[in-house]
N, C-alpha and C positions, 0 to 999 in steps of 0.2 A: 463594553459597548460594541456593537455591530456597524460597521459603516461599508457602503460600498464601495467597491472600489473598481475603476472601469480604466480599462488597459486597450487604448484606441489602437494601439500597434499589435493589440494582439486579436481583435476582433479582422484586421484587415486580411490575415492570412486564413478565416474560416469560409471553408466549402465544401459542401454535401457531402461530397465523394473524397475528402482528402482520408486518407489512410498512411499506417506507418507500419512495415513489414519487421517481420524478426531478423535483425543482422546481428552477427558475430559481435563480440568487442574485439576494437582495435588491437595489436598486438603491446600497443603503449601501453595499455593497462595489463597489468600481474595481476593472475590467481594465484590463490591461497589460500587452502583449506586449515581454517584457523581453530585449535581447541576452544573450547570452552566448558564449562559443569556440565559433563554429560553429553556431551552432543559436539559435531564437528561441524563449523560453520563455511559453506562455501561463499567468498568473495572475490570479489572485484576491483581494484584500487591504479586509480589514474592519475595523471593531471599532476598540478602545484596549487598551491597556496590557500585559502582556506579551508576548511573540510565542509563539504557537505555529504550525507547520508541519504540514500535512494533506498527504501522497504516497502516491497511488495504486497502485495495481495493474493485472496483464493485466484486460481484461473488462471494465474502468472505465474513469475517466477524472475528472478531480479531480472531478467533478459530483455523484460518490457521497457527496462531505464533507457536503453544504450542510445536511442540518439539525443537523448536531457545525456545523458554523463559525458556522447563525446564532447558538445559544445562547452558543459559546464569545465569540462577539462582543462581548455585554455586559460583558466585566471583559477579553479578548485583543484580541491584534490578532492576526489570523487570516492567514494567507499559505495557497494552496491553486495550486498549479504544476498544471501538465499534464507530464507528464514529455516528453524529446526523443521525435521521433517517434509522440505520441499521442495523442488530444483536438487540441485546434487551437493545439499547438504544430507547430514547423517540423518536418520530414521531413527532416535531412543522411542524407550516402551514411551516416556512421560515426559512434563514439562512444556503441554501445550497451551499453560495459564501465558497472558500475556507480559507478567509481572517476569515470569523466569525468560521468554522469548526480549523482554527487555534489558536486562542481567545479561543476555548471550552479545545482545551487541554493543553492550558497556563496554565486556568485555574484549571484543575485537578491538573497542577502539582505545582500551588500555594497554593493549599488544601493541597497537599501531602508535603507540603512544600519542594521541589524538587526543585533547582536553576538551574545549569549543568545538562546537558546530552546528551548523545549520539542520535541518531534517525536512526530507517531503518524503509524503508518505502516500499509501495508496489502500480502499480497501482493510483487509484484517490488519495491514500495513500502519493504518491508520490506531487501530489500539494499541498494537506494539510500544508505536511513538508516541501516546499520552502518558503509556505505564513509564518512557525513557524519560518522557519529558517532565513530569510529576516528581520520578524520584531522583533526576538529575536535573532540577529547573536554570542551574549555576552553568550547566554547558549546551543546553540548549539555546542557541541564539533566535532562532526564527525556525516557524515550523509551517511546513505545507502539507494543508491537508486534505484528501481529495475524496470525495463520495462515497463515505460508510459513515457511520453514526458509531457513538460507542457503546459500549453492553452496562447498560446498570445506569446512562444518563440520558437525562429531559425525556425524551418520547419516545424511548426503549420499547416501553410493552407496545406501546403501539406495534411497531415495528415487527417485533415479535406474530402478530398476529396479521402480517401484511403476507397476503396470496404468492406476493414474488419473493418471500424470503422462508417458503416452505421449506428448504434446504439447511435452514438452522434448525431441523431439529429432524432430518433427515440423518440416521446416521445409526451405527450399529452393525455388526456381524451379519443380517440377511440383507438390509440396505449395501453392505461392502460386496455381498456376493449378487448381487443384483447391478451393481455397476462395472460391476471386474470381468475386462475384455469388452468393455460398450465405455470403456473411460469416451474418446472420442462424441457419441451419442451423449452423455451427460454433461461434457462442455459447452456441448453443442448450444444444451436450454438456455444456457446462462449468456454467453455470445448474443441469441438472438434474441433473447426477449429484456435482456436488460440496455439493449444498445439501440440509438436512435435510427439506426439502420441494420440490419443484419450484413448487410452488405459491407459494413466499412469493417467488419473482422473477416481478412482475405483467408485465402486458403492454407495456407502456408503457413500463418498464425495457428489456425487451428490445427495444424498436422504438429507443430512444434511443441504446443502443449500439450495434445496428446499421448506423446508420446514420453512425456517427461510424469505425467501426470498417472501411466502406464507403467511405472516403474515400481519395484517390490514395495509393500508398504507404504508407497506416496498416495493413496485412494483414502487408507487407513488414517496413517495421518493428517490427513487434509480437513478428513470429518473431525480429528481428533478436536481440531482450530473451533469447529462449533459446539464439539462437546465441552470443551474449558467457560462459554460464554458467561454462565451462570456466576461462577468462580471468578470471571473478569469484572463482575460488575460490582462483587460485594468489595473487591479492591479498586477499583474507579471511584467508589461512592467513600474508602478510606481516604483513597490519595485527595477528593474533593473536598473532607471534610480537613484538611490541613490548608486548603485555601484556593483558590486560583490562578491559572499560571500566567504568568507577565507579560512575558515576552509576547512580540508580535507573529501572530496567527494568518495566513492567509487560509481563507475552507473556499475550494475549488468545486464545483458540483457540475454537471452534464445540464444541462437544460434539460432533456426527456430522463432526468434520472432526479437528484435531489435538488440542485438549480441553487437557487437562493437558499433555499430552507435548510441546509449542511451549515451554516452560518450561526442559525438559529442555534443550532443542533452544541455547536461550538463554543456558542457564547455559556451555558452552563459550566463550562471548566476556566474559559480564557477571558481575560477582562479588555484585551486586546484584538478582536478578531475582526479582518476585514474580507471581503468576499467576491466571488468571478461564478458565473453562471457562463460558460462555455455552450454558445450555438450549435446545431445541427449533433450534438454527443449525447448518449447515454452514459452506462457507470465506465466504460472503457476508453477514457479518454486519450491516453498515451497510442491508443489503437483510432481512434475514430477521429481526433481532433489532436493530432501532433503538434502542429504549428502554432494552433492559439493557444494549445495546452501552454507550450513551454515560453511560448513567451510572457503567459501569465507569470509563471514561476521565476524565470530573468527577471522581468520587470519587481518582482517581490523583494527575492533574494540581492539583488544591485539595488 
């Protein structure tokens, strides 16, 4: 069942022009570039007391968490990955199905020896944490999920065939060399045509990812996240046919981006799912709309 859910403390802090720049994490949180099957996981770990997990998206890179992880620091312990292949985790040839990306941060949080926890998600960020949350339903407590759909459910093909998601199937050795040294120009699309303003992703934002984005094999890898889709959905459509998941769902959507309808979207795996259409955002929320973002998310998670 979908219900709405309206967060009057969180609508108070939306305006046009709020934006939220790239800053450092605090020196309170430790890095740790953690093993895992294949691949070396770069993280983030803050705070006390419960866990919540912060997974990114295409565009990003976990750096988009930092001001949700510093506040949530105060009363969580905050974990904030780079997924395989992005940010300055490692680069493997394989394992860009979501099902192994899901495996990578079991796995961090079996290191961390972390049982329970919370998850919000963002973007590809968002399949990662169906494939955690599916085949770890016992330690997913609550899960936030923010403007992507998944591969293989409800209104997929749709999706698939939508003009602004020409980029899923973009990808390939002349498309790599056709981006390689113009990374900056190919963010660029995604920045401005999927955000309610082009203006609310500053300058700074885009030089940051670019340059991360710009790094050996981070182009290759990035497409790799859309070349796995196909693969993601015939495992979505397994994990779905063992049930749907329990726990309580928030789906977070941009108003100029999926809005309400991420809910809908949701309700096919979640029996639980309630919903936030964030004012004046696109799909960049943690970038265009910080403040009502995250106090959707407080307001969830508390």
């Amino acid at each position: 069942m979908i219900r709405p859910l309206l967060f009057a403390f969180a609508t108070l802090f939306v305006t046009a022009s709020a934006t939220a720049e790239v800053k450092p994490f605090p020196a309170s949180f430790k890095v740790r570039d953690m093993a895992v099957d294949g691949a070396t996981i770069h993280v983030r770990v803050g705070g006390h007391g419960p866990a919540v997990v912060l997974l990114h998206g295409f565009g990003d890179t976990g750096d988009m968490w930092e001001p949700l992880a510093v506040t949530l620091a105060a009363d969580h312990t905050v974990i904030v990955p780079d997924l395989r292949g992005m940010g300055l985790s490692s680069h493997p040839d394989t394992g860009y199905d979501k099902k192994t990306e899901a495996t990578d941060i079991a796995t961090v949080l079996d290191t961390l020896k972390i049982d329970k926890f919370q998850l919000v998600t963002h973007d590809i960020g968002n399949m990662v944490g169906y494939a955690l949350a599916a085949m770890h339903p016992d330690r997913v407590q609550k899960w936030v999920v923010m403007d992507a759909p998944l591969p293989g459910i409800g209104n997929w093909a749709a999706q698939l065939s939508n003009p602004k998601t020409w980029h899923f199937n973009f990808h390939g050795p002349d498309e790599e060399r056709l981006v390689a040294g113009r990374e900056r120009i190919y963010l660029d699309r995604f920045y401005n045509e999927l955000s309610a303003d082009p203006a609310g992703i500053d300058e700074a934002t885009r030089v940051h990812y670019a340059e991360l984005y710009a790094r050996p094999h981070a182009i290759h890898d990035a497409f790799e996240q859309f070349v796995a889709f196909p693969r993601d959905g015939v495992d979505n459509q397994a994990f779905l046919a063992k049930g749907k998941l329990t726990m309580p769902v928030l789906a977070i959507g941009g108003e100029a981006s999926y809005g309400a309808k991420l809910a809908v979207e949701l309700g096919y795996v979640a029996t639980n799912v309630k919903s936030v259409s964030i004012p004046h955002s696109g799909h960049w929320l943690m970038e265009e709309q910080p403040e009502a973002t995250m106090a959707a998310i407080r307001g969830f998670l508390d």
